[in-house]
N, C-alpha and C positions, 0 to 999 in steps of 0.2 A: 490256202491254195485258191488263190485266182480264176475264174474258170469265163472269162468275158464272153460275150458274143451269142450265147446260148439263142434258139429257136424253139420258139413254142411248136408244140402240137396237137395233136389226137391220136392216142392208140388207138389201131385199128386190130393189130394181131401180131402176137412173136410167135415165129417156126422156125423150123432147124435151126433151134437155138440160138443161132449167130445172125437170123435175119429178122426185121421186123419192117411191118407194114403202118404209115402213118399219115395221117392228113395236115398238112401246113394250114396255117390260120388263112392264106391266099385261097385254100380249097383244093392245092396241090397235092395227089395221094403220089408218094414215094417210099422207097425199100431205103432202109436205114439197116446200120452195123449194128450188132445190140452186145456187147463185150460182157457178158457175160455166160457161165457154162451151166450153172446151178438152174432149179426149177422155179427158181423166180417168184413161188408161191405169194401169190399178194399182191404181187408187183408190176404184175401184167393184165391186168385186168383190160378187155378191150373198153373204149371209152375215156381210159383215164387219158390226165393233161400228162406230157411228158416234155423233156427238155433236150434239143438236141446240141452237137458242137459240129461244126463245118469246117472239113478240110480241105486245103487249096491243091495236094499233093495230086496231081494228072494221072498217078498212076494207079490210085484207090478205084476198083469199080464202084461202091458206094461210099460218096462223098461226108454224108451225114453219119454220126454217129452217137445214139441215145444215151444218155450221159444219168435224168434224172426223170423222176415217176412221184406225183401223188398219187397218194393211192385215197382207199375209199375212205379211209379216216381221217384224212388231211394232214395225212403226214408224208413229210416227205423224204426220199430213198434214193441213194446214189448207187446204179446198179452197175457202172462202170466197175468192176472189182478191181483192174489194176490199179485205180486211184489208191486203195489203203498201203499197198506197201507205200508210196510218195506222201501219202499224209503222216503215217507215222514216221517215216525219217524227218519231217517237216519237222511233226512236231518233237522229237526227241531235239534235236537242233534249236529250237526254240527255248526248251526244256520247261513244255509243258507237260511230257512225261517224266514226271518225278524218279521215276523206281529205274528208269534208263539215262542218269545223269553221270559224267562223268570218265567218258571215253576220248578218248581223242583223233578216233578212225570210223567213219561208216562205211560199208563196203555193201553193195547187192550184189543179188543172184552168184553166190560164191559155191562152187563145187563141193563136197562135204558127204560124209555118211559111208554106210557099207550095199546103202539101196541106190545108190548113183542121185541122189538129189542136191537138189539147190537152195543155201538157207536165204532165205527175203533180205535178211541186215544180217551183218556180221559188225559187232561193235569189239575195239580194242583198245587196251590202253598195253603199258609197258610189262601188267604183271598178269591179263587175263584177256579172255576172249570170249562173248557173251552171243549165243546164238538165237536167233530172235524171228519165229515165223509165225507170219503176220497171217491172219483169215478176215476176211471179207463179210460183215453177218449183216443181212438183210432180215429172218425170218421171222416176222412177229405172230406165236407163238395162240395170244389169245390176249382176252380185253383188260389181262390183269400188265400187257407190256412188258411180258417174258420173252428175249429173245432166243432162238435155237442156233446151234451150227451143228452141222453141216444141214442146206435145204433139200439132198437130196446123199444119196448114198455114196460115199469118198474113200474107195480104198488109200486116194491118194493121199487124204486126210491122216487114214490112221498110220500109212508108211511115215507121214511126219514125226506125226506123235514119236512112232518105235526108233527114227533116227537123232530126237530129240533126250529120247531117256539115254542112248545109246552117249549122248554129246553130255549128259549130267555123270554120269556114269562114268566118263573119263578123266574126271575133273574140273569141265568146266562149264558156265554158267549156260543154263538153257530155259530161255521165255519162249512162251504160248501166248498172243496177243492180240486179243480180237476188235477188231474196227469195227465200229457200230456202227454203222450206215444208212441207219434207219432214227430217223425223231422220236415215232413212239416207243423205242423198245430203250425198259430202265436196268435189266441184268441181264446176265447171257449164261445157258446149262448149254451139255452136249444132247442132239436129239437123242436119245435113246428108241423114240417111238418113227424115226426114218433109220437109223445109221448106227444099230445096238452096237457092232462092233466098236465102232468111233468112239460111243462112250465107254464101251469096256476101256479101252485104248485109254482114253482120255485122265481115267481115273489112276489107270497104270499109271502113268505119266507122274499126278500130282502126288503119288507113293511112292514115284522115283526122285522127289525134289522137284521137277520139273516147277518154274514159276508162272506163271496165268495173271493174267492184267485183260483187262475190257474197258477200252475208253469209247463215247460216245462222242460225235460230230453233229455240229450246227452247221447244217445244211441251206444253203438258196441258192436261187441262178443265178449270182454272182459268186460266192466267194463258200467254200466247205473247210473246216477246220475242225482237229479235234478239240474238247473244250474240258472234259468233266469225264472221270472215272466214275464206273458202274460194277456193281455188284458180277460175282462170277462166283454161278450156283452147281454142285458135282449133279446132282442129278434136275433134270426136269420138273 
């Protein structure tokens, strides 16, 4: 994925979530989109360099949108979350993910389940149908490069999980597939120390069949791609 144009900055501060405050390398402080909902843990440090993208669209009240963060370790983090479901349809299409080869249909945001949800990919061929939702993992964990998911508490999360066992359970294929979003982090558990239900959930899941993949992404202001599977651990 492509991502040209990018703008340097300066964090200054993320609030209500969805806003954040920055200084342009000009010395310009401006309010930026920060697209992401999680607690960001790491990733907003005021001070760090971050990366923004520029929209020409007149009807955006904030034009700029923070895209990317090194953080204090010099690693770098794409906080955009909607980018992973695009990078992994990217990379399934590419067929750099191996364990998802072999479909002949991608389909997003498809209606599904008995909790009214949305699965990320719906992949298909002539004799199956493969449900596949995608998370977002930024949260580096500590200095041994453990990543966590969820960085804050998700019931939404574990409703996946329970529409997921629900989709193995029917008889048909059901992935859990977390985008690494972060450089330094080399596997991914569920928090159990923010989100215990999530991991109760989660381990449900992989005693329902449910499958799990964590691939990590080479990150820069130019161009994010996924590259290399990583380890995926049941507890923290």
């Amino acid at each position: 994925m492509k991502i040209p144009g990018l703008r340097k900055a300066q964090l200054v501060k993320r609030y209500k979530r969805f806003l954040a405050d920055v200084l342009l390398e000009n010395g310009d402080a401006i309010t930026v989109h920060c697209p992401n909902t999680g607690a960001m843990t790491g990733c907003a440090e005021p001070g760090s360099t971050v990366w923004l993208s520029v929209s020409d669209n007149p009807k955006r009240k904030y034009k700029h949108t923070w895209e990317l963060v090194k953080t204090a370790q010099a690693d770098l983090v794409c906080i955009h979350s909607a980018k992973a479901n695009q990078l992994v349809k990217e990379a399934i299409r590419c067929g750099t993910i191996t364990e998802l080869q072999g479909y002949d249909q991608i389909r997003s945001e498809i209606k599904y389940g008995e909790e009214n949800s949305r699965i990320d990919l719906l992949l298909e061929r002539e004799s199956e149908q493969c449900f596949v939702e995608v998370k977002s993992v930024t949260l580096l964990a500590d200095k041994n490069h453990h990543g966590l998911f969820p960085d804050s508490v998700s019931e939404r999360g574990s409703k996946h999980l329970r529409e997921l066992i629900a989709v193995k359970q029917s008889g048909h294929r059901a992935v859990l597939f977390f985008c690494v979003l972060h450089t330094g982090i080399n596997d991914v558990a569920p928090a159990d120390v923010i989100d215990s239900q999530y991991g109760e959930t989660f381990r449900e899941a992989l005693a329902a069949g449910v499958e799990v993949f964590a691939y990590r992404a080479s990150i820069s202001p130019e161009i994010i791609e996924l590259k290399d599977a990583v380890p995926v651990r049941e507890r923290q």
